[in-house]
GULUM-233625 format. One line per 8 residues: number of its first residue (from 1); for each residue z, x, y of C-alpha. Coordinates in pm, whole numbers, always signed. Layout:
NUM) Z:X:Y ~ ...
% end
This chain:
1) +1550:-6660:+1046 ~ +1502:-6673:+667 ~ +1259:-6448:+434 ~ +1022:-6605:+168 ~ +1146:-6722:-128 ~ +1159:-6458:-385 ~ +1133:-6166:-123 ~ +1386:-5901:-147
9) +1560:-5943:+192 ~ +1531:-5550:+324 ~ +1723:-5353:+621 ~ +1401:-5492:+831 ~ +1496:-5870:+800 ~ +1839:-5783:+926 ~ +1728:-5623:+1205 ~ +1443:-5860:+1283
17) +1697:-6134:+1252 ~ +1970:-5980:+1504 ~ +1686:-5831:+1736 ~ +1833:-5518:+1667 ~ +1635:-5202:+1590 ~ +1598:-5095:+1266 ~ +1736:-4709:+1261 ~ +2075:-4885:+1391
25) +2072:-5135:+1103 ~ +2029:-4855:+885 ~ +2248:-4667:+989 ~ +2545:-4944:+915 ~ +2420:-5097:+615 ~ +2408:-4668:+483 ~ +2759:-4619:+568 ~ +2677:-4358:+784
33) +2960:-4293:+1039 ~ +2800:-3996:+1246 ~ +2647:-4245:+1478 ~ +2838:-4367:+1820 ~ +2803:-4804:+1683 ~ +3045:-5009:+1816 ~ +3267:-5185:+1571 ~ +3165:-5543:+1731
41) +2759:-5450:+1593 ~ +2887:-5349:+1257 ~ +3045:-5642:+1168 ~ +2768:-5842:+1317 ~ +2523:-5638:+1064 ~ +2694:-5659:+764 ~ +2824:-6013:+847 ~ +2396:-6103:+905
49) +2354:-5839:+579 ~ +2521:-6091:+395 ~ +2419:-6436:+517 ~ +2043:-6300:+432 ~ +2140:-6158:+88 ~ +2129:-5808:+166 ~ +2143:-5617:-138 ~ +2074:-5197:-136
57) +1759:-5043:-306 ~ +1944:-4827:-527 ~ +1682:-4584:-626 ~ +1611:-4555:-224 ~ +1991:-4482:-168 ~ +2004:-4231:-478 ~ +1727:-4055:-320 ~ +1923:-3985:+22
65) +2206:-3894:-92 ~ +2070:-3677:-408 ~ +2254:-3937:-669 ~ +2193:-4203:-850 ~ +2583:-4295:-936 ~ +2476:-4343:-1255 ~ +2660:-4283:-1583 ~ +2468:-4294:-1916
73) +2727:-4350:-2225 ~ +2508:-4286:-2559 ~ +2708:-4471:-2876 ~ +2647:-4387:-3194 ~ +2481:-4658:-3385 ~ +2807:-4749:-3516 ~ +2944:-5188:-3562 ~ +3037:-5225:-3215
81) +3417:-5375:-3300 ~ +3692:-5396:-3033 ~ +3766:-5037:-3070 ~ +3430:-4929:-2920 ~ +3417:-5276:-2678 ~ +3782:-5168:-2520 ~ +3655:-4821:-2498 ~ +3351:-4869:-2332
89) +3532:-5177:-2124 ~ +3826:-4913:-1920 ~ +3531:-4631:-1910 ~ +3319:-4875:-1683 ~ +3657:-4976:-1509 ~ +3775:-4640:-1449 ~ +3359:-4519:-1330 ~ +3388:-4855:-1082
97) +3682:-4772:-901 ~ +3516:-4396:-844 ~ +3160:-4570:-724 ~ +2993:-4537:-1015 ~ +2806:-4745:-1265 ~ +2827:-4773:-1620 ~ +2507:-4824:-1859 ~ +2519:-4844:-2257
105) +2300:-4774:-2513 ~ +2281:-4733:-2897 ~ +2149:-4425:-3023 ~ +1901:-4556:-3335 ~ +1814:-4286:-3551 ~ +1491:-4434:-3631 ~ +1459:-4626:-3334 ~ +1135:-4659:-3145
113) +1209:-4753:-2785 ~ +1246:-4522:-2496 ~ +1600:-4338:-2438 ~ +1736:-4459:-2114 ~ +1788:-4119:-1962 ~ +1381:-4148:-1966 ~ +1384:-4441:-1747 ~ +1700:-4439:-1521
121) +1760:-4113:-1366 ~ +2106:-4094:-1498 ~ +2353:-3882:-1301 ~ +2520:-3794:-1614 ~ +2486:-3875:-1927 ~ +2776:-3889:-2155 ~ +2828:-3897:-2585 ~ +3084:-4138:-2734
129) +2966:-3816:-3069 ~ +2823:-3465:-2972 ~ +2476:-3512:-2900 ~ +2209:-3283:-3116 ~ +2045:-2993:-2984 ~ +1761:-3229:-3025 ~ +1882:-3457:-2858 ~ +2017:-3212:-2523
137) +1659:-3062:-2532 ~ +1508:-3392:-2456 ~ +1754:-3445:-2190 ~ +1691:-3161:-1976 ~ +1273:-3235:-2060 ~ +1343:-3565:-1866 ~ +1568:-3318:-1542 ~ +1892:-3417:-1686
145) +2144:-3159:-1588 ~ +2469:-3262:-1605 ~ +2542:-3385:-2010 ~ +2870:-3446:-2184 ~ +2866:-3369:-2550 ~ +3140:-3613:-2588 ~ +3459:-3648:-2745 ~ +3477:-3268:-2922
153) +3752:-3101:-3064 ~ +3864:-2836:-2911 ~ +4193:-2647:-2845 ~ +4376:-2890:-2622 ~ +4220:-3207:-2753 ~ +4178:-3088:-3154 ~ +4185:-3486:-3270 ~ +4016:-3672:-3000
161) +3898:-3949:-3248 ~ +4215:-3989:-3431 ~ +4000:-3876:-3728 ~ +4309:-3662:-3913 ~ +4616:-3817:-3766 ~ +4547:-4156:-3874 ~ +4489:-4146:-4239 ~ +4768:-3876:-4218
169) +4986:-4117:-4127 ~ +4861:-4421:-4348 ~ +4898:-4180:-4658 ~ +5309:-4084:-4484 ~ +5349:-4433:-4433 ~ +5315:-4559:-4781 ~ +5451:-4261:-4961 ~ +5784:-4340:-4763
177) +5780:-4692:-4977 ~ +5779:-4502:-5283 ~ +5403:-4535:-5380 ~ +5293:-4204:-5572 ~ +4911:-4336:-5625 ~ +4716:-4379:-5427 ~ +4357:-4587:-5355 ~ +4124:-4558:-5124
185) +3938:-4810:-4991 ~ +3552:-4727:-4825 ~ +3287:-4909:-4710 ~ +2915:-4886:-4761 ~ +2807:-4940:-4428 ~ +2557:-4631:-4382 ~ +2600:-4612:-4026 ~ +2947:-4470:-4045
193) +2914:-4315:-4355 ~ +3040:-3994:-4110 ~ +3371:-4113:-4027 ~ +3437:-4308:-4375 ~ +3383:-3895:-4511 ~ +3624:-3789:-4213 ~ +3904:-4013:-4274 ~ +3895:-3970:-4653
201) +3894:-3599:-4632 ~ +4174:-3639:-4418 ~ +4430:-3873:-4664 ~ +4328:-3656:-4957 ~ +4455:-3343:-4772 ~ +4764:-3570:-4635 ~ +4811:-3646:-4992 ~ +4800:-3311:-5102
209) +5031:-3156:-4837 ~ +5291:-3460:-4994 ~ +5273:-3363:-5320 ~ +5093:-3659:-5479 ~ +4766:-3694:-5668 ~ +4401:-3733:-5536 ~ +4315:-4060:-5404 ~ +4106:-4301:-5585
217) +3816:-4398:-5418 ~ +3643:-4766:-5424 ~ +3420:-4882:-5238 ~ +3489:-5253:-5137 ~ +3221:-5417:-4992 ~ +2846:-5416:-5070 ~ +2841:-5669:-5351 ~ +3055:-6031:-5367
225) +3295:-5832:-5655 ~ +3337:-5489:-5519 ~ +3671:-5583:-5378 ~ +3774:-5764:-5672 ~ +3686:-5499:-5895 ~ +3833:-5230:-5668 ~ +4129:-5397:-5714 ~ +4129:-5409:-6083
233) +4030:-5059:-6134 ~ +4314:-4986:-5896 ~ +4582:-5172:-6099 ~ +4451:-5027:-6461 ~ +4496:-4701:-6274 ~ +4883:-4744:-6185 ~ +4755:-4725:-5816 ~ +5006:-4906:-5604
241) +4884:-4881:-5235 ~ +4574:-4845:-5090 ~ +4482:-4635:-4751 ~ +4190:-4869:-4633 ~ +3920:-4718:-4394 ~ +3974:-4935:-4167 ~ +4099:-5318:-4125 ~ +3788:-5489:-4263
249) +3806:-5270:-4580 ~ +4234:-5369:-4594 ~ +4166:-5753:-4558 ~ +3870:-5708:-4822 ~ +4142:-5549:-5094 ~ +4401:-5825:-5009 ~ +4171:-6090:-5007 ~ +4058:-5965:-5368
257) +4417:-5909:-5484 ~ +4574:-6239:-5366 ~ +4241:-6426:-5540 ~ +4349:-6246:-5866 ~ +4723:-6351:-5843 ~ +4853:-6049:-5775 ~ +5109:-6016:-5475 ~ +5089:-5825:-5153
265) +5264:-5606:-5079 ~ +5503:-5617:-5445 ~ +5154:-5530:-5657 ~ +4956:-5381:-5430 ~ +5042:-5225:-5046 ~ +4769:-5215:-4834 ~ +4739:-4991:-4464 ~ +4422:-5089:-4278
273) +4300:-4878:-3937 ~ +4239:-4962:-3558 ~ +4489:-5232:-3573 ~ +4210:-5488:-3462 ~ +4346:-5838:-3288 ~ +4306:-6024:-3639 ~ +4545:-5787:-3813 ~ +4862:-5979:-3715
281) +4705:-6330:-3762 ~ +4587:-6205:-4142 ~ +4817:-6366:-4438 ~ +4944:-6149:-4496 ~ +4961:-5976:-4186 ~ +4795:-5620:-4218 ~ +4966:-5293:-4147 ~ +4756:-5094:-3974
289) +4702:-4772:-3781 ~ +4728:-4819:-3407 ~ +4454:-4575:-3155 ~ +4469:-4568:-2753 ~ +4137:-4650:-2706 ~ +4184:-4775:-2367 ~ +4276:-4355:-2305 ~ +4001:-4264:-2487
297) +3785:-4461:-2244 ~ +3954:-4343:-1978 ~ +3890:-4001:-2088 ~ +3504:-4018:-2118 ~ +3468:-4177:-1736 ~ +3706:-3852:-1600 ~ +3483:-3645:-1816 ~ +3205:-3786:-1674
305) +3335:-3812:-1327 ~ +3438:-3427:-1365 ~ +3050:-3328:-1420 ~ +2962:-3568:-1129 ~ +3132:-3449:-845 ~ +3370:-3168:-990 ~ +3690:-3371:-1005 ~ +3934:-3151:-1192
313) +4050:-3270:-1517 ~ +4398:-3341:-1660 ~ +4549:-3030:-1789 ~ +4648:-3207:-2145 ~ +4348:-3321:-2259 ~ +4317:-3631:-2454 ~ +4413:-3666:-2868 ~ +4392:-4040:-2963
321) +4745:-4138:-2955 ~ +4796:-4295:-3316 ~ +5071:-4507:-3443 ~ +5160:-4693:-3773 ~ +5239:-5083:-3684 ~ +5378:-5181:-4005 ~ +5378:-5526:-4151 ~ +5377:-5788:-4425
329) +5110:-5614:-4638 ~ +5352:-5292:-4692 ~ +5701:-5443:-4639 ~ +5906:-5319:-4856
% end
Protein backbone atom coordinates (compact mmCIF):
# COMPACT_ATOMS: atom_id res chain seq x y z
CA UNK A 1 0.00 0.00 0.00
CA UNK A 2 1.46 3.39 -0.99
CA UNK A 3 0.20 7.10 0.03
CA UNK A 4 -0.31 9.92 -2.60
CA UNK A 5 2.37 11.55 -3.96
CA UNK A 6 3.37 14.46 -1.94
CA UNK A 7 1.45 13.22 1.26
CA UNK A 8 3.36 13.12 4.39
CA UNK A 9 3.25 9.36 5.12
CA UNK A 10 1.80 9.54 9.02
CA UNK A 11 1.71 6.77 11.97
CA UNK A 12 -1.89 5.98 10.21
CA UNK A 13 -0.39 4.69 6.83
CA UNK A 14 1.82 2.39 8.81
CA UNK A 15 -0.73 0.98 10.58
CA UNK A 16 -3.23 0.85 7.73
CA UNK A 17 -0.50 -0.82 5.76
CA UNK A 18 0.39 -3.68 8.44
CA UNK A 19 -3.40 -3.96 9.54
CA UNK A 20 -2.24 -3.09 12.74
CA UNK A 21 -4.02 -0.62 15.05
CA UNK A 22 -2.89 2.61 15.32
CA UNK A 23 -2.24 3.20 19.33
CA UNK A 24 0.29 0.11 18.83
CA UNK A 25 2.04 1.81 15.90
CA UNK A 26 2.34 4.69 18.00
CA UNK A 27 3.44 3.42 20.57
CA UNK A 28 6.75 1.92 18.60
CA UNK A 29 7.37 4.56 16.24
CA UNK A 30 7.30 7.01 20.00
CA UNK A 31 9.83 4.91 21.56
CA UNK A 32 7.69 4.21 24.22
CA UNK A 33 8.78 1.01 26.09
CA UNK A 34 5.96 0.84 28.88
CA UNK A 35 3.87 -1.21 26.57
CA UNK A 36 4.00 -5.31 26.59
CA UNK A 37 5.00 -5.30 22.11
CA UNK A 38 6.72 -8.10 21.08
CA UNK A 39 10.08 -7.51 19.54
CA UNK A 40 8.93 -9.50 16.20
CA UNK A 41 5.98 -6.29 15.73
CA UNK A 42 8.59 -3.69 16.36
CA UNK A 43 10.80 -4.49 13.85
CA UNK A 44 7.97 -5.15 11.51
CA UNK A 45 6.81 -1.33 12.28
CA UNK A 46 9.79 0.41 11.96
CA UNK A 47 11.00 -1.91 9.13
CA UNK A 48 7.17 -0.82 7.25
CA UNK A 49 8.03 2.92 8.99
CA UNK A 50 10.73 3.01 6.70
CA UNK A 51 9.75 1.38 3.41
CA UNK A 52 6.74 4.15 3.52
CA UNK A 53 9.06 7.07 4.44
CA UNK A 54 8.08 7.51 7.87
CA UNK A 55 9.42 10.60 9.12
CA UNK A 56 8.22 12.14 12.90
CA UNK A 57 6.12 15.41 13.18
CA UNK A 58 8.49 17.13 15.27
CA UNK A 59 6.38 19.84 16.67
CA UNK A 60 3.76 16.82 17.55
CA UNK A 61 6.64 14.91 19.37
CA UNK A 62 7.92 18.24 21.16
CA UNK A 63 4.52 18.63 22.39
CA UNK A 64 4.42 15.08 24.24
CA UNK A 65 7.28 15.08 25.63
CA UNK A 66 7.35 19.02 26.70
CA UNK A 67 10.59 19.65 24.23
CA UNK A 68 11.33 20.66 21.20
CA UNK A 69 15.23 19.42 21.21
CA UNK A 70 15.95 22.45 19.84
CA UNK A 71 19.05 24.61 20.27
CA UNK A 72 19.05 28.24 18.99
CA UNK A 73 22.87 29.57 18.56
CA UNK A 74 22.54 33.55 17.93
CA UNK A 75 26.08 34.82 16.10
CA UNK A 76 27.00 38.04 16.10
CA UNK A 77 26.89 39.57 12.73
CA UNK A 78 30.47 38.99 12.48
CA UNK A 79 32.50 37.47 8.62
CA UNK A 80 31.65 34.01 9.20
CA UNK A 81 35.54 32.62 8.64
CA UNK A 82 36.63 29.10 9.70
CA UNK A 83 36.93 30.17 13.21
CA UNK A 84 33.16 30.68 13.63
CA UNK A 85 32.35 27.64 10.78
CA UNK A 86 34.55 25.03 13.09
CA UNK A 87 32.87 26.44 16.07
CA UNK A 88 29.50 26.21 15.13
CA UNK A 89 30.48 22.73 13.10
CA UNK A 90 31.63 20.51 16.78
CA UNK A 91 28.64 22.55 18.67
CA UNK A 92 26.05 20.82 16.25
CA UNK A 93 28.25 17.57 16.55
CA UNK A 94 28.49 17.55 20.14
CA UNK A 95 24.16 18.71 20.40
CA UNK A 96 23.67 15.48 17.80
CA UNK A 97 25.19 12.91 19.72
CA UNK A 98 22.95 14.27 22.93
CA UNK A 99 19.54 14.28 20.58
CA UNK A 100 19.49 17.58 19.87
CA UNK A 101 19.41 19.89 16.92
CA UNK A 102 21.37 22.73 16.01
CA UNK A 103 19.86 26.00 14.21
CA UNK A 104 21.95 29.27 13.27
CA UNK A 105 21.22 32.61 12.85
CA UNK A 106 22.88 36.07 12.43
CA UNK A 107 21.93 38.63 14.75
CA UNK A 108 21.52 41.98 12.24
CA UNK A 109 21.45 45.00 14.13
CA UNK A 110 19.27 46.64 11.71
CA UNK A 111 17.81 43.68 10.39
CA UNK A 112 14.15 43.39 9.58
CA UNK A 113 13.15 39.72 9.60
CA UNK A 114 11.72 37.80 12.44
CA UNK A 115 14.22 36.32 15.24
CA UNK A 116 13.97 32.61 15.09
CA UNK A 117 13.19 32.11 18.74
CA UNK A 118 9.75 33.83 17.36
CA UNK A 119 9.12 31.08 15.04
CA UNK A 120 10.72 27.79 16.34
CA UNK A 121 10.01 27.19 19.88
CA UNK A 122 13.61 26.86 20.74
CA UNK A 123 14.46 24.75 23.78
CA UNK A 124 17.30 26.94 24.45
CA UNK A 125 18.67 29.51 22.98
CA UNK A 126 22.30 30.14 23.17
CA UNK A 127 24.87 33.55 22.40
CA UNK A 128 28.14 32.97 20.52
CA UNK A 129 28.31 37.30 22.58
CA UNK A 130 26.10 38.14 25.71
CA UNK A 131 22.84 38.90 24.48
CA UNK A 132 21.28 42.58 25.49
CA UNK A 133 18.81 43.05 28.06
CA UNK A 134 16.90 43.92 24.99
CA UNK A 135 17.45 41.30 23.49
CA UNK A 136 16.62 38.59 26.81
CA UNK A 137 13.37 40.68 27.25
CA UNK A 138 12.17 39.71 23.89
CA UNK A 139 13.05 36.21 24.57
CA UNK A 140 11.05 35.52 27.49
CA UNK A 141 7.98 37.84 25.51
CA UNK A 142 8.10 34.90 22.96
CA UNK A 143 8.09 31.90 26.52
CA UNK A 144 11.73 31.42 26.18
CA UNK A 145 13.05 30.26 29.48
CA UNK A 146 16.07 28.68 29.34
CA UNK A 147 18.86 31.44 27.59
CA UNK A 148 22.62 31.31 27.55
CA UNK A 149 24.27 34.67 27.55
CA UNK A 150 27.16 33.06 25.91
CA UNK A 151 30.72 32.90 26.13
CA UNK A 152 31.21 35.46 29.41
CA UNK A 153 34.03 35.97 31.45
CA UNK A 154 33.86 34.98 34.54
CA UNK A 155 36.10 33.55 37.34
CA UNK A 156 36.92 30.13 35.97
CA UNK A 157 36.68 30.98 32.31
CA UNK A 158 38.11 34.92 32.53
CA UNK A 159 39.31 34.68 28.57
CA UNK A 160 36.80 32.57 26.90
CA UNK A 161 37.39 34.36 23.48
CA UNK A 162 41.07 34.41 23.59
CA UNK A 163 40.52 38.21 23.50
CA UNK A 164 43.78 39.08 25.99
CA UNK A 165 45.92 36.03 25.63
CA UNK A 166 46.34 36.23 22.04
CA UNK A 167 47.62 39.61 21.27
CA UNK A 168 49.52 39.03 24.60
CA UNK A 169 51.30 36.59 23.09
CA UNK A 170 51.74 38.10 19.46
CA UNK A 171 53.24 41.29 21.22
CA UNK A 172 55.78 38.31 23.57
CA UNK A 173 56.37 36.67 20.48
CA UNK A 174 57.96 39.39 18.52
CA UNK A 175 59.59 41.22 21.35
CA UNK A 176 61.60 37.84 21.89
CA UNK A 177 63.11 38.63 18.13
CA UNK A 178 64.33 41.80 19.32
CA UNK A 179 61.63 44.16 17.81
CA UNK A 180 61.15 47.26 20.27
CA UNK A 181 58.32 48.97 17.90
CA UNK A 182 55.73 48.01 17.36
CA UNK A 183 52.58 48.34 14.57
CA UNK A 184 49.40 47.49 14.68
CA UNK A 185 47.52 46.41 12.06
CA UNK A 186 43.27 46.93 12.13
CA UNK A 187 40.68 46.56 9.93
CA UNK A 188 37.71 48.68 9.05
CA UNK A 189 35.21 46.16 8.90
CA UNK A 190 32.40 47.78 11.24
CA UNK A 191 30.99 44.64 12.23
CA UNK A 192 33.87 43.70 14.46
CA UNK A 193 34.89 46.95 15.23
CA UNK A 194 34.31 45.28 19.07
CA UNK A 195 36.92 42.78 19.00
CA UNK A 196 39.47 44.86 16.65
CA UNK A 197 39.09 47.49 20.14
CA UNK A 198 39.54 44.23 22.37
CA UNK A 199 42.57 42.85 20.89
CA UNK A 200 44.29 46.25 20.53
CA UNK A 201 43.65 47.18 24.07
CA UNK A 202 45.07 44.02 24.86
CA UNK A 203 48.81 44.30 22.85
CA UNK A 204 49.06 47.88 24.06
CA UNK A 205 48.80 46.69 27.71
CA UNK A 206 51.11 43.50 26.67
CA UNK A 207 53.37 46.10 25.38
CA UNK A 208 53.34 48.08 28.30
CA UNK A 209 53.80 45.30 30.89
CA UNK A 210 57.23 44.59 28.41
CA UNK A 211 58.55 47.72 28.64
CA UNK A 212 58.20 48.97 25.06
CA UNK A 213 56.37 51.90 23.48
CA UNK A 214 52.63 52.25 22.39
CA UNK A 215 51.72 50.51 19.34
CA UNK A 216 51.15 52.25 16.15
CA UNK A 217 47.98 51.80 14.79
CA UNK A 218 47.04 51.50 10.84
CA UNK A 219 44.38 50.55 9.51
CA UNK A 220 45.00 48.27 6.39
CA UNK A 221 42.22 47.72 4.42
CA UNK A 222 39.38 50.02 3.26
CA UNK A 223 41.07 51.67 0.31
CA UNK A 224 43.51 49.79 -2.56
CA UNK A 225 46.70 51.79 -0.60
CA UNK A 226 45.90 51.48 3.02
CA UNK A 227 48.22 48.55 3.30
CA UNK A 228 50.81 50.05 1.29
CA UNK A 229 50.77 53.12 3.12
CA UNK A 230 50.53 51.36 6.50
CA UNK A 231 53.54 49.96 5.62
CA UNK A 232 55.37 53.05 4.78
CA UNK A 233 54.27 54.97 7.72
CA UNK A 234 55.44 51.93 9.63
CA UNK A 235 59.01 51.93 8.20
CA UNK A 236 59.45 56.01 8.51
CA UNK A 237 58.45 55.20 12.08
CA UNK A 238 61.41 52.63 12.88
CA UNK A 239 58.46 50.11 13.43
CA UNK A 240 59.84 46.68 12.82
CA UNK A 241 56.94 44.15 13.44
CA UNK A 242 53.53 44.38 13.23
CA UNK A 243 50.76 42.53 15.63
CA UNK A 244 48.01 42.09 12.87
CA UNK A 245 44.30 41.69 14.04
CA UNK A 246 43.96 38.88 12.58
CA UNK A 247 45.38 36.83 9.39
CA UNK A 248 43.62 38.84 6.67
CA UNK A 249 45.02 42.11 8.17
CA UNK A 250 48.91 40.08 8.36
CA UNK A 251 48.69 38.92 4.62
CA UNK A 252 47.38 42.58 3.73
CA UNK A 253 50.83 44.19 5.43
CA UNK A 254 53.03 41.51 3.68
CA UNK A 255 51.42 41.70 0.57
CA UNK A 256 52.04 45.63 0.75
CA UNK A 257 55.62 45.22 2.00
CA UNK A 258 56.86 42.55 -0.46
CA UNK A 259 55.12 44.92 -3.45
CA UNK A 260 57.39 47.75 -2.09
CA UNK A 261 60.64 45.61 -2.04
CA UNK A 262 60.99 45.38 1.28
CA UNK A 263 61.68 41.81 2.87
CA UNK A 264 59.65 39.74 5.25
CA UNK A 265 60.48 39.00 7.93
CA UNK A 266 64.35 41.04 7.74
CA UNK A 267 62.26 44.62 7.22
CA UNK A 268 59.23 44.00 8.54
CA UNK A 269 57.86 40.83 10.99
CA UNK A 270 54.47 40.25 10.77
CA UNK A 271 52.07 37.90 13.52
CA UNK A 272 48.57 37.41 12.11
CA UNK A 273 45.55 35.68 14.45
CA UNK A 274 43.29 32.48 14.23
CA UNK A 275 45.89 30.70 12.32
CA UNK A 276 43.31 30.22 9.37
CA UNK A 277 44.13 27.09 6.78
CA UNK A 278 45.77 29.69 4.23
CA UNK A 279 48.35 30.84 6.77
CA UNK A 280 50.86 28.06 5.99
CA UNK A 281 50.24 28.09 2.17
CA UNK A 282 50.92 32.20 2.29
CA UNK A 283 54.58 33.23 0.81
CA UNK A 284 55.64 33.82 3.08
CA UNK A 285 54.01 31.63 5.37
CA UNK A 286 52.24 33.69 8.22
CA UNK A 287 52.90 33.33 11.90
CA UNK A 288 49.96 33.36 13.55
CA UNK A 289 48.09 32.92 16.83
CA UNK A 290 46.54 29.49 17.18
CA UNK A 291 42.60 29.28 19.25
CA UNK A 292 40.75 25.82 20.13
CA UNK A 293 37.79 26.62 18.57
CA UNK A 294 36.70 23.17 18.17
CA UNK A 295 36.60 23.50 22.50
CA UNK A 296 34.99 26.51 22.27
CA UNK A 297 32.22 24.79 20.31
CA UNK A 298 32.20 22.15 22.39
CA UNK A 299 31.71 24.39 25.23
CA UNK A 300 28.56 26.27 23.98
CA UNK A 301 26.60 22.71 23.14
CA UNK A 302 27.52 21.50 27.10
CA UNK A 303 26.37 24.92 28.04
CA UNK A 304 23.48 24.50 26.24
CA UNK A 305 22.93 20.91 27.02
CA UNK A 306 23.46 21.93 30.85
CA UNK A 307 20.25 24.38 30.64
CA UNK A 308 18.40 21.58 28.71
CA UNK A 309 18.31 18.79 30.84
CA UNK A 310 20.66 19.82 33.84
CA UNK A 311 23.78 17.95 32.75
CA UNK A 312 26.48 19.13 35.12
CA UNK A 313 29.24 21.03 33.67
CA UNK A 314 33.03 20.52 33.66
CA UNK A 315 34.53 21.89 36.74
CA UNK A 316 37.37 23.95 34.65
CA UNK A 317 35.51 25.88 32.54
CA UNK A 318 36.65 26.74 29.15
CA UNK A 319 39.55 29.73 28.27
CA UNK A 320 40.37 29.52 24.50
CA UNK A 321 43.50 27.62 24.54
CA UNK A 322 45.94 29.99 22.49
CA UNK A 323 49.23 29.24 20.97
CA UNK A 324 51.88 31.10 18.81
CA UNK A 325 52.67 28.84 15.52
CA UNK A 326 55.58 30.66 14.34
CA UNK A 327 56.79 30.87 10.80
CA UNK A 328 58.50 32.42 7.79
CA UNK A 329 57.00 35.90 8.30
CA UNK A 330 58.89 36.27 11.88
CA UNK A 331 61.84 33.85 11.49
CA UNK A 332 64.50 35.17 12.79
Amino acid sequence: MGTKAGKRVTAADVARSLGLSRATVGFVLNGTTEQRISEATRDRVLAEAARLGYRPHTAAQALRRGSSRLILLIIPDWPVDFSVSKCVEEASHTLEEAGYSLVTQTHHPVGTARPLWELLDPEVVVGFAPFTPDDVTAMQGCGVTKIVPGLEPNPSTPDPLGLHDGPRLQVEHLRARGHERLGFAATSDSRVSGLVESRLAAAQEAAAASGLPPLVVRTVDGSPDAAGQAVQDWLRGDVTGVVAYNDDSAARVIGAAIRAGRDVPADLAVIGHDDSPYTALFVPSISSIRIDYAGLGRHLAELALHAATGQPLSGDGVDAATAVVARESTAS
